[in-house]
LOFITI-158224 format. One line per field, with one value per residue: x, y, z of N, C-alpha, C in turn; residue number from 0. Coordinates in steps of 0.2 Angstrom, whole numbers. Atoms other than C-alpha are relative to their C-alpha. Example, Ala and Ser with C-alpha at 12.3 -4.5 7.8 and 13.67 -1.06 7.14 Angstrom:
BEGIN
n_east: 4; -4
n_north: -6; -6
n_up: 0; -1
ca_east: 62; 68
ca_north: -22; -5
ca_up: 39; 36
c_east: 4; -4
c_north: 6; 5
c_up: 0; 3
num: 0; 1
% end
This chain:
BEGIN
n_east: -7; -2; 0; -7; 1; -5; -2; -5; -4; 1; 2; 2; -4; 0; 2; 4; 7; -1; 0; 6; 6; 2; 1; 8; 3; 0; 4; 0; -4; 2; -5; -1; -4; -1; -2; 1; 2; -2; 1; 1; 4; 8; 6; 2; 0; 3; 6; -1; 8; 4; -3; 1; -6; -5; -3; -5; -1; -3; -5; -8; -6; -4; 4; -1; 6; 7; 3; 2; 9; 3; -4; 4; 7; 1; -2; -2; -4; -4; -1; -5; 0; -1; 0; -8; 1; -4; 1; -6; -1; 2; -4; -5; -1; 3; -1; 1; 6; -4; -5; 7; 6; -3; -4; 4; 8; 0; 0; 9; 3; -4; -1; 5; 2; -3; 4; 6; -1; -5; 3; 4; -3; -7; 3; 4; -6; 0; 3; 0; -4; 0; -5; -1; 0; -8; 1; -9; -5; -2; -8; -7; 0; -2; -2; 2; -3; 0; 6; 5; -2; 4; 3; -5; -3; -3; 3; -2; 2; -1; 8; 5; 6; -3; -3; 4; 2; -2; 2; 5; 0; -5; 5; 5; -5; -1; 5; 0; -4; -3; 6; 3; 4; -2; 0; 0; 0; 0; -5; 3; -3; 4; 5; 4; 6; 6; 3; -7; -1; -5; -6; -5; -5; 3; 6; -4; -3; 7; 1; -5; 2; 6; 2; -4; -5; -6; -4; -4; -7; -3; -6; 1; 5; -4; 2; 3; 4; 3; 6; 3; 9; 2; 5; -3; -2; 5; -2; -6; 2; 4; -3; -3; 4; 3; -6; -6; -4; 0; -8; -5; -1; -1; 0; 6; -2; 1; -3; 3; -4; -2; -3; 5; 2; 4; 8; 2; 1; 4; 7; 2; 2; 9; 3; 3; 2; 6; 2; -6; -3; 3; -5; -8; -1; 1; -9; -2; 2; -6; -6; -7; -1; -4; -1; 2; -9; -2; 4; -2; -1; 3; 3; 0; -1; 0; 7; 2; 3; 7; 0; -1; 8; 5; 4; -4; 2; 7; 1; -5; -2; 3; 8; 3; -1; 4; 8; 0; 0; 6; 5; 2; 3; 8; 0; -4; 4; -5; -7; 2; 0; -6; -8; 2; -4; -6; -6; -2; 0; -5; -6; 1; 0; -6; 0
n_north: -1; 4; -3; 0; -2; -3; 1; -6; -2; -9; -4; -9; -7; -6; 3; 7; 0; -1; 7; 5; -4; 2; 6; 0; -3; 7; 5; 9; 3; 1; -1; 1; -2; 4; -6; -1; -6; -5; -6; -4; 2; -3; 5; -4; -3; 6; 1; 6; 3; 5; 6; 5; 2; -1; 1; -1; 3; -3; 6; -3; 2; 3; 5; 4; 4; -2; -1; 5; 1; -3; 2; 5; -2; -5; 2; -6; 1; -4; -3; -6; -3; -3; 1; -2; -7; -3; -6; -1; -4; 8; 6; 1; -3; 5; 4; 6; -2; 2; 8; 4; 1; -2; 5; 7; 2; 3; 8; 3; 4; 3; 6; 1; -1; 5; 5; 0; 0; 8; 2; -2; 3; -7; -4; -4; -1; -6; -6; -4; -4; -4; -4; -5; -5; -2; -8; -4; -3; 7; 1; -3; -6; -2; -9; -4; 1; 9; 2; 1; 6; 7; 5; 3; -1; 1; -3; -4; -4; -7; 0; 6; 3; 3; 5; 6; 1; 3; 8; 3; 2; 4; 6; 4; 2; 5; 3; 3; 1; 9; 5; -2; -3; -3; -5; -6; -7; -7; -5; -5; -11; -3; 0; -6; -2; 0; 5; 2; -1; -4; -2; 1; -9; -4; -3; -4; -5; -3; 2; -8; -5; -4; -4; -6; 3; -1; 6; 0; 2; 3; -1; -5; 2; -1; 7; 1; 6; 2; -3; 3; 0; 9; 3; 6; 6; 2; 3; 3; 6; 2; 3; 6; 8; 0; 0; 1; 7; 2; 2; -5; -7; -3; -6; -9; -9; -6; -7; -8; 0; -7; -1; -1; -5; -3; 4; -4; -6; 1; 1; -8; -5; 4; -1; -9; 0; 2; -2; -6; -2; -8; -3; 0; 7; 4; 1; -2; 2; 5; 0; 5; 3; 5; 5; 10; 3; 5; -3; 2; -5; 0; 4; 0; 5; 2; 2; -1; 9; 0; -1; 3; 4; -3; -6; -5; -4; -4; -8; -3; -5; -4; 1; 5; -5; -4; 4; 4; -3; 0; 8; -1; -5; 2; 6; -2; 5; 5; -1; -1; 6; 4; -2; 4; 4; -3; -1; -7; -5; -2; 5; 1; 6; 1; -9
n_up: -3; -4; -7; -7; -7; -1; -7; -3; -6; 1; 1; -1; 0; 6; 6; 0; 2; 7; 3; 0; 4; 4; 0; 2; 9; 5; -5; 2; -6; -8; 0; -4; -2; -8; -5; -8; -3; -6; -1; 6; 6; -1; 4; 7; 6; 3; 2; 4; -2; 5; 4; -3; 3; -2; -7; -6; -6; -6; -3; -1; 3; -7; -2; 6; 4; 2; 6; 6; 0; 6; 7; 0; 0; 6; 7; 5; 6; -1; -5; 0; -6; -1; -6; 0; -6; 4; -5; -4; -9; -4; 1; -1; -7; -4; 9; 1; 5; 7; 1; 2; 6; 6; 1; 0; 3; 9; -3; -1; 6; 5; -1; 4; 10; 1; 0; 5; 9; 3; 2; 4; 8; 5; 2; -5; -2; 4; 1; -9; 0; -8; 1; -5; 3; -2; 2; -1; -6; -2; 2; -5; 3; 5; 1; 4; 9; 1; 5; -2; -2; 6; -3; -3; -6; -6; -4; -5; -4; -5; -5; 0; 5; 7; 1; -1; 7; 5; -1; 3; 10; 1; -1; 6; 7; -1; 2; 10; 4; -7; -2; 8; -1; 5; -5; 4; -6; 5; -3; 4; -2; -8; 5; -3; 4; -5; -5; -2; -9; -3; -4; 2; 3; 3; -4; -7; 3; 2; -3; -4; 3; 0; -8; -1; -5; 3; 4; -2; 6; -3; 4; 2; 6; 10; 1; 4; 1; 4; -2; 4; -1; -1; 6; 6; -3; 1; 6; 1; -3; 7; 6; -2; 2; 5; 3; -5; 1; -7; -4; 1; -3; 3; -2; 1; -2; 2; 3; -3; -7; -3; -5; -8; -1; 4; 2; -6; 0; 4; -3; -1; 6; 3; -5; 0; 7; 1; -7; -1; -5; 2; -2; 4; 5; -5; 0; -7; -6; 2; -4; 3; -7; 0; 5; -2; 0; 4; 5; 8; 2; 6; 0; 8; 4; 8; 3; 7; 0; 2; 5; 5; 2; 4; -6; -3; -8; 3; -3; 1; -8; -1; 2; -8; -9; 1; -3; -8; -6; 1; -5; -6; -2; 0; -8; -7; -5; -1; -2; -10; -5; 1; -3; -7; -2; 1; -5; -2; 6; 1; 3; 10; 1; 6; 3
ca_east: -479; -471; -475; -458; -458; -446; -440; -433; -423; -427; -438; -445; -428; -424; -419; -427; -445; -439; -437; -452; -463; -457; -459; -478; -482; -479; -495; -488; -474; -476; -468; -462; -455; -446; -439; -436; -441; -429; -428; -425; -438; -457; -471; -478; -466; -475; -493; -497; -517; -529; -514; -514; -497; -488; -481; -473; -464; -459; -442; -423; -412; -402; -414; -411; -426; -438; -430; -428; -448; -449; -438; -447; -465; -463; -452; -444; -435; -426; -419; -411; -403; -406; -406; -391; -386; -378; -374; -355; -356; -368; -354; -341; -349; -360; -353; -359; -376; -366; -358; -376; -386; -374; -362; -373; -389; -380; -374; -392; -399; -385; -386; -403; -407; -393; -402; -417; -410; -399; -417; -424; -424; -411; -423; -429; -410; -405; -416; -413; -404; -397; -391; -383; -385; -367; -360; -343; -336; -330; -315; -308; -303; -298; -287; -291; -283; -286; -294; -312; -313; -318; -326; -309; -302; -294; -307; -302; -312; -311; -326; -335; -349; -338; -330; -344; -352; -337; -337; -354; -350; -334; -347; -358; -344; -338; -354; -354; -337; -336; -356; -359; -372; -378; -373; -374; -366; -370; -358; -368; -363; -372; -390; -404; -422; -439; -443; -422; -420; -414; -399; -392; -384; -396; -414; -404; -399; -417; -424; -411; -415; -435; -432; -420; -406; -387; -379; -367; -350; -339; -321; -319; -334; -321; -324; -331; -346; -354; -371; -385; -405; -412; -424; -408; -401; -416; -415; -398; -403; -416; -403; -393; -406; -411; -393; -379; -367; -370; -353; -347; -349; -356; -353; -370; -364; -368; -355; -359; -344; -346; -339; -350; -350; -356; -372; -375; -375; -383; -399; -398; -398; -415; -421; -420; -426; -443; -445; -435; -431; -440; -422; -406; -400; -401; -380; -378; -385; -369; -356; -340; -337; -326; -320; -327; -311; -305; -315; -313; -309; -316; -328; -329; -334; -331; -349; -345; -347; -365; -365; -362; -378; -389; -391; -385; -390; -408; -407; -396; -389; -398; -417; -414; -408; -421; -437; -431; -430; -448; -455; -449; -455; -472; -469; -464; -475; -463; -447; -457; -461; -447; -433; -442; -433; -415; -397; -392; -393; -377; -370; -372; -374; -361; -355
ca_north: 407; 395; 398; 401; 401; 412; 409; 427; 429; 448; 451; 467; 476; 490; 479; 463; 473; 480; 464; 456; 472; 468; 449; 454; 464; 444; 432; 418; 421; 414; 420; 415; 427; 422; 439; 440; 457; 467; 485; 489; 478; 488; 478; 493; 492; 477; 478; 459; 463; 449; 439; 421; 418; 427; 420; 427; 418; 426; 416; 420; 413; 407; 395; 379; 368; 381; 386; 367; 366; 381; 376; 359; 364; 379; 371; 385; 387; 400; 404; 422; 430; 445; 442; 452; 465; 479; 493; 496; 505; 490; 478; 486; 491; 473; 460; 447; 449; 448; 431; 424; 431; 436; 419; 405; 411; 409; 392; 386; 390; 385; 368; 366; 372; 360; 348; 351; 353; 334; 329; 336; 330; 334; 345; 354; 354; 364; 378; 381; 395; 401; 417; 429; 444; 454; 472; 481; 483; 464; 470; 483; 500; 509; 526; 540; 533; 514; 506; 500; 483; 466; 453; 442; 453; 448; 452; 463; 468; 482; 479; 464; 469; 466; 454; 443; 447; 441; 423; 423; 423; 411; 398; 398; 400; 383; 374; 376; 372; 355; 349; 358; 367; 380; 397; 413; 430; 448; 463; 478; 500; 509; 506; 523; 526; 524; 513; 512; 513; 529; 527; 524; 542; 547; 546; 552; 567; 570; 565; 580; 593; 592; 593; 606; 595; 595; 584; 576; 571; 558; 566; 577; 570; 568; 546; 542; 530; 521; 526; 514; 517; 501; 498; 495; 485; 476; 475; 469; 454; 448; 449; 437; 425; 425; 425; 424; 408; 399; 396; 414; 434; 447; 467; 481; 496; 513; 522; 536; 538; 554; 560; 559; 577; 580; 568; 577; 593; 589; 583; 602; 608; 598; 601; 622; 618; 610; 612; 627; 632; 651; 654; 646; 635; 618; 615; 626; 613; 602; 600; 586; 575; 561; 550; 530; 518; 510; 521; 514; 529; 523; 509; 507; 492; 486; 484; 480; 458; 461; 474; 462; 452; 467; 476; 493; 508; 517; 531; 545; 554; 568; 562; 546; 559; 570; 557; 549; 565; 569; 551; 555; 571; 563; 547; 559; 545; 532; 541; 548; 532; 522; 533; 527; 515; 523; 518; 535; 550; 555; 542; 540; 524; 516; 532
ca_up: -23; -11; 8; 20; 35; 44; 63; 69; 84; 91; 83; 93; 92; 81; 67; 69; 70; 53; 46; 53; 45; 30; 30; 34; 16; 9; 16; 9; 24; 41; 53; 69; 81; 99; 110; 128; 128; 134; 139; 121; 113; 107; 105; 94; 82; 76; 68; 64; 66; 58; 51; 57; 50; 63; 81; 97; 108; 122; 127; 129; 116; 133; 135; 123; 127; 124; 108; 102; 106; 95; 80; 81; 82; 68; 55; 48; 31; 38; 55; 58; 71; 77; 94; 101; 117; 107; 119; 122; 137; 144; 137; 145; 164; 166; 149; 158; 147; 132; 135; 138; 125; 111; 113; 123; 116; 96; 101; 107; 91; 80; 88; 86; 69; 68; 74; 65; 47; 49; 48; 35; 15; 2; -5; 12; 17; 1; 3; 23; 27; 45; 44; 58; 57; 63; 65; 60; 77; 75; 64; 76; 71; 57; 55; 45; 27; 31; 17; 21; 31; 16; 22; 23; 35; 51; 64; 80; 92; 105; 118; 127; 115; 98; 105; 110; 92; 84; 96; 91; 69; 74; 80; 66; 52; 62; 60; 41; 40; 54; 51; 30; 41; 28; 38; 31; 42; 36; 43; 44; 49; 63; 57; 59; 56; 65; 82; 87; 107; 114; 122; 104; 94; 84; 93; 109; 99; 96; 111; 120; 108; 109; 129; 129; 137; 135; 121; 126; 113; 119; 116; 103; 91; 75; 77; 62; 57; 43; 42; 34; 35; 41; 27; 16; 27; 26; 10; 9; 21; 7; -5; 3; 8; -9; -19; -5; -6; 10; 23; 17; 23; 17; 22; 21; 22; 15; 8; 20; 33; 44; 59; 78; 78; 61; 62; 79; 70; 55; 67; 74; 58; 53; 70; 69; 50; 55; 74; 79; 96; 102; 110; 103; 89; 95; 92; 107; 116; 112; 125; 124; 138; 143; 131; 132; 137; 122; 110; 90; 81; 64; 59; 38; 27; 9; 2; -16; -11; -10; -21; -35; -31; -38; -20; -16; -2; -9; 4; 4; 22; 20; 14; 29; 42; 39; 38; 53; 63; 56; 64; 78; 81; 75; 89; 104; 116; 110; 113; 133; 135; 131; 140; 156; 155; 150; 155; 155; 147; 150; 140; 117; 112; 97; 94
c_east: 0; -3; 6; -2; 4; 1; 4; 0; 2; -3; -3; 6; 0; 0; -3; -7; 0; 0; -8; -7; -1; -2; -8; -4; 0; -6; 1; 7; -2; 6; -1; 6; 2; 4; 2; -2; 3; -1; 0; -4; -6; -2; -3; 5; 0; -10; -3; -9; -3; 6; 3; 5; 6; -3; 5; 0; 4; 6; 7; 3; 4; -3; -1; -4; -5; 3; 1; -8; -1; 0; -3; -9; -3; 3; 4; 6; 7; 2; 5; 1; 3; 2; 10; -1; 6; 4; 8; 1; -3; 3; 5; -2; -4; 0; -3; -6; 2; 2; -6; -3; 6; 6; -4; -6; 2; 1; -6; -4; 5; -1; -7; -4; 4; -2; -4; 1; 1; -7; -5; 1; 3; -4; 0; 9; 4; -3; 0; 5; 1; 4; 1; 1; 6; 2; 7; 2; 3; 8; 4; 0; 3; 4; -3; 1; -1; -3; -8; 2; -4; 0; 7; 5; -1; -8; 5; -3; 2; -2; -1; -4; 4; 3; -6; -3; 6; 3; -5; 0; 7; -5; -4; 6; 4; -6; -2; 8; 1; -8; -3; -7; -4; -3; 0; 1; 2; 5; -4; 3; -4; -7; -5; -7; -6; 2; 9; -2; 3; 4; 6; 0; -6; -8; 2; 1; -9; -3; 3; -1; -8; 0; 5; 7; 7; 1; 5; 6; 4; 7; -1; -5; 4; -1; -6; -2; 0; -5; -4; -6; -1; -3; 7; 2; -2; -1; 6; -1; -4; 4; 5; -4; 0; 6; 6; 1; -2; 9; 3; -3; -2; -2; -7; 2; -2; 4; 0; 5; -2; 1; -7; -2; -5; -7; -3; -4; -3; -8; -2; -3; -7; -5; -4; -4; -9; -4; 5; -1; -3; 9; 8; -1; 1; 9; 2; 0; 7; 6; 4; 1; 6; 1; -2; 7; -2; -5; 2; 0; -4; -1; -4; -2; -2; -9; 0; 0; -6; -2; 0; -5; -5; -3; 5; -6; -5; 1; 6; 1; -7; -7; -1; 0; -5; -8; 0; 0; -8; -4; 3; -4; -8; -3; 4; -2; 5; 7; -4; -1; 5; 5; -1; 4; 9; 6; 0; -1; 4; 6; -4; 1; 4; 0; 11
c_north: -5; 3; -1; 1; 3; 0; 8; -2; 6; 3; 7; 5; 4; -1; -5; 3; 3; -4; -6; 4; -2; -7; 0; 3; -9; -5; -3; -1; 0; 1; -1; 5; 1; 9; -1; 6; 3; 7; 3; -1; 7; -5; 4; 1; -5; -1; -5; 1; -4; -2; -6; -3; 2; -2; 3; -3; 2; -5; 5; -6; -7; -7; -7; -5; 3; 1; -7; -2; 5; -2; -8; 0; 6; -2; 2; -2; 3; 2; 6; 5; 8; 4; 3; 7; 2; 7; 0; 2; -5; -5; 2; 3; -6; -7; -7; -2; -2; -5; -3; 1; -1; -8; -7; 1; -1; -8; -3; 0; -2; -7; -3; 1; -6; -6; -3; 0; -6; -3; 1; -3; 4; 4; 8; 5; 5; 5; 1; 4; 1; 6; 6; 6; 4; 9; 1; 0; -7; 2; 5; 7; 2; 9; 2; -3; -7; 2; -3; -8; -6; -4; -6; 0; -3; 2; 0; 2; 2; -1; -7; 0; -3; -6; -7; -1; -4; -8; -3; -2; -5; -7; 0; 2; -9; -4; -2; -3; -9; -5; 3; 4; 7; 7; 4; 8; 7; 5; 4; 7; -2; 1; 7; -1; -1; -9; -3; 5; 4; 2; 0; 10; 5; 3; 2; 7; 6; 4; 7; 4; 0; 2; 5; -2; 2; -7; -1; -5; -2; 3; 7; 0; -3; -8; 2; -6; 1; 0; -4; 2; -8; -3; -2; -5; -6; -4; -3; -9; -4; -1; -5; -6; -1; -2; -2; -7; 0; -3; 10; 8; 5; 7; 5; 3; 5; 4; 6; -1; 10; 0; 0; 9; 3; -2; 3; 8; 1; -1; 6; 3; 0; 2; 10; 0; 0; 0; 4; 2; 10; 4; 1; -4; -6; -5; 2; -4; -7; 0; -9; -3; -5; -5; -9; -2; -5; 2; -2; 6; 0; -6; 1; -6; 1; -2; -3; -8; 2; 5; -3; -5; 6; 4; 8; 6; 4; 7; 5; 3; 5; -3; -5; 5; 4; -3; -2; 5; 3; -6; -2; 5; -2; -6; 3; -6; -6; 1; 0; -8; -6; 3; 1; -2; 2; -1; 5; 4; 6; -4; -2; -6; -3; 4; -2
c_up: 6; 7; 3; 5; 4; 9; 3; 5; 0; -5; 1; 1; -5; -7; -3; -1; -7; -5; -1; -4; -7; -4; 0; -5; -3; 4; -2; 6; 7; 4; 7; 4; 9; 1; 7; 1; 4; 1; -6; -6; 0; -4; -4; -5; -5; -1; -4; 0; -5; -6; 5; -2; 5; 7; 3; 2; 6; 4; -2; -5; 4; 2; -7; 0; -4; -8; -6; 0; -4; -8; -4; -2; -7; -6; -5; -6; 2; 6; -1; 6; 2; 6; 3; 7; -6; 3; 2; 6; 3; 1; 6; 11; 3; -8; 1; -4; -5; 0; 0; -6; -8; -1; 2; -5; -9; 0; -1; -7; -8; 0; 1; -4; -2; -3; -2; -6; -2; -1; -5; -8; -2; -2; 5; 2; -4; -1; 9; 0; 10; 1; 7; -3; 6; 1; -2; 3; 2; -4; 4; -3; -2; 3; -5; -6; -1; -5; 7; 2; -8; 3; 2; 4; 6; 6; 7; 4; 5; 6; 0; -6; -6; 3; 1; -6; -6; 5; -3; -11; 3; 0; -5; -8; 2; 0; -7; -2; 3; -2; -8; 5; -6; 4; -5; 5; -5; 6; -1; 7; 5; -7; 2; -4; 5; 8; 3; 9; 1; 3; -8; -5; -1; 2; 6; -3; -1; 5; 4; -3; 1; 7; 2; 5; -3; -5; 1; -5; 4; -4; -3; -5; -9; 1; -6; -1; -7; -1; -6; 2; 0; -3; -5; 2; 0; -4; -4; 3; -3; -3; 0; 2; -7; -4; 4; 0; 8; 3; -4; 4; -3; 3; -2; 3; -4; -6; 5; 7; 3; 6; 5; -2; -7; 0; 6; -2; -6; 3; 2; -4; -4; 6; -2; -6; 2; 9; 6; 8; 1; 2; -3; -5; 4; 1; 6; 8; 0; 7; 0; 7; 1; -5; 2; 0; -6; -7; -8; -2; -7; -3; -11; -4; -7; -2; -10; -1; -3; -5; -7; 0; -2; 7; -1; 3; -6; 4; 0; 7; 0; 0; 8; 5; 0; -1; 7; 4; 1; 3; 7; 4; 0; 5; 5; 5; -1; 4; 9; 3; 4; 3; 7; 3; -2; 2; 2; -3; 0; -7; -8; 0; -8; -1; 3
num: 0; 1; 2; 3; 4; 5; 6; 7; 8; 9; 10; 11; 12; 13; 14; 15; 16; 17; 18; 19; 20; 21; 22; 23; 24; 25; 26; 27; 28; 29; 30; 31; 32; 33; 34; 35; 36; 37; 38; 39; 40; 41; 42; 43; 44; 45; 46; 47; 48; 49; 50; 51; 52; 53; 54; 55; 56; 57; 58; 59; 60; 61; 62; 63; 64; 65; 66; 67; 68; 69; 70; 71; 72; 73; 74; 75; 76; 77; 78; 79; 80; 81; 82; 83; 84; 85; 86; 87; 88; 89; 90; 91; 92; 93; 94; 95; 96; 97; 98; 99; 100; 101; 102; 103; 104; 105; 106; 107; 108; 109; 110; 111; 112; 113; 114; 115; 116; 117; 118; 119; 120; 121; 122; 123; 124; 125; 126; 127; 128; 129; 130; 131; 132; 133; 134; 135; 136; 137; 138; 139; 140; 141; 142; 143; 144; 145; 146; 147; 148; 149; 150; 151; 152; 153; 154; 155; 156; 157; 158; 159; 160; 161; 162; 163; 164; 165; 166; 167; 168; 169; 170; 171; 172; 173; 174; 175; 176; 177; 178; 179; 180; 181; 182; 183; 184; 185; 186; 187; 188; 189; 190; 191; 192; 193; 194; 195; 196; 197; 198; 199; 200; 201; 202; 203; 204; 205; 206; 207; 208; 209; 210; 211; 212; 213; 214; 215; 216; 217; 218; 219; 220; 221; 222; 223; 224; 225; 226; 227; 228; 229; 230; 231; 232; 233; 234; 235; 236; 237; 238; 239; 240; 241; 242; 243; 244; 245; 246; 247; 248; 249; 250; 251; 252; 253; 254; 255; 256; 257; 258; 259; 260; 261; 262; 263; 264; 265; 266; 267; 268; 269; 270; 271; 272; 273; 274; 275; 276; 277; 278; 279; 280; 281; 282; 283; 284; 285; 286; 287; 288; 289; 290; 291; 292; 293; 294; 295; 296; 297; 298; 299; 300; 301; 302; 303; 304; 305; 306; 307; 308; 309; 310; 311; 312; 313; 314; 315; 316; 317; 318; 319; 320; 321; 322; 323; 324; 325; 326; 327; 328; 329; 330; 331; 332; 333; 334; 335; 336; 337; 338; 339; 340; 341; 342; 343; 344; 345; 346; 347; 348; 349; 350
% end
């Protein structure tokens, strides 16, 4: 089998280290991965021991010599960006973060992957790929009866964060359209599963129910997500390398729309199921708070694009919501350690 080489950007976030775990089952892939390591990266949710095929490089995006000395130096078949601030509340109470990372730093490696591809052969040049990796909150939000967003829709964003995530897919859908760069941006739901930073829904949710805290519901909880395990997602990102027209878009989604309140009260219900409370049920611990400014109400996409390359979602709500609340309970050390560092914990993350 061929050797690739794979360049991630973030990889230690929640789904970049997911991505780079499974790139390590293959040891014909080398894998090169750059971080700045921010508050939400873990170095443990990366087990590279005794393989001599993977690289960290500890650098910011933001930084355009270091990453044309990486992209230079490594050679990759592949660059992928998962390098991203993703935190609405973060966006909208310090966004200067978000114009650097999420708009200079996709810039910086658009335009030196760029610059690395024009010199590659016809050969090398038709099998590179550079694909961003993107979220739903780029097209804005949906009411109760919309149809599901398709990748051709209009994009809207609400928030500094969306909005900087959809400057950053403008700039590389123009690269493929102004220089044939061969770009490739996936859309993907609210993702869940092992090793995700606590300030966002679902390990929050956990996290306040083992310590007997309040949980706190933005509103009146009815905002409705798209719910994906991040392994498919994962797996959807492969099927696009692999199959995916280059210069076009493609949606991972789930299928699985449910309300804030209900993913809240389904982790309760898992919770009292397998780590039960001597006092109350752990819903009681529920209380409703101020609404976010400029809250999206409902966030949905069309998945039947990529569907039609031969991917679709493996897990189902219940089995994901129910492993994931099981591996945290078995990584409480991760969660104690990791909400050290914690915005806040008053405040739910894309929710």
């Amino acid at each position: 089998m061929t050797e690739k080489n794979y360049l991630i950007a973030g990889g230690y976030g929640f789904i970049g280290s997911c991505f780079v775990r499974k790139l390590l089952e293959d040891k014909n892939n080398s894998i090169c991965n750059i971080d700045k390591l921010s508050y939400a990266s873990s170095l443990d949710s990366i087990n590279y021991s005794n393989n001599d095929k993977y690289i960290f490089e500890n650098i910011d995006i933001y930084e355009a010599n270091e990453v044309k000395r990486i992209i230079h130096d490594f050679k990759p078949n592949f660059i992928i960006n998962f390098a991203a601030e993703t935190h609405v509340d973060r966006s909208i109470d310090d966004p200067d973060q978000f114009i650097k990372s999420n708009i200079n730093g996709t810039f910086n490696l658009l335009e030196q992957g760029y610059q690395f591809w024009k010199e590659l052969s016809s050969s090398e040049k038709t099998s590179f790929r550079f694909l961003q990796i993107s979220t739903d909150e780029v097209y804005g939000s949906l009411s109760k009866n919309d149809k599901q967003f398709k990748e051709e829709d209009a994009y809207n964003p609400n928030s500094p964060y969306s909005a900087s995530k959809a400057a950053s897919d403008h700039l590389v859908r123009s690269w493929f359209k102004t220089y044939s760069f061969p770009t490739i941006i996936t859309n993907t739901c609210n993702n869940y599963g092992p090793w995700q930073f606590p300030e966002k829904l679902i390990p929050l949710v956990i996290n306040k129910c083992i310590n007997n805290e309040k949980i706190p519901i933005y509103g009146d909880g009815t905002q409705i997500r798209d719910w994906i395990r991040v392994e498919d997602h994962i797996n959807g990102i492969n099927t696009v390398l692999e199959k995916g027209n280059i210069g076009e878009k493609y949606n991972i989604g789930a299928e699985c729309e449910l309300t804030n309140i209900q993913v809240v009260t389904d982790i309760c219900r898992i919770l009292d199921d397998v780590y039960p409370h001597a006092d109350h049920p752990y819903d009681e611990l529920i209380e409703f708070v101020t609404d976010r400014p400029g809250h999206d109400y409902r966030y949905a996409i069309n998945n039947n694009k990529i569907k039609s390359l031969g991917w679709a979602p493996s897990y189902s709500w219940e089995v994901g919501i129910r492993e994931t609340v099981n591996w945290y309970l078995s990584n409480r050390e991760f969660l104690n350690s990791i909400m050290k560092q914690s915005y806040s914990g008053e405040r739910l993350g894309k929710v």
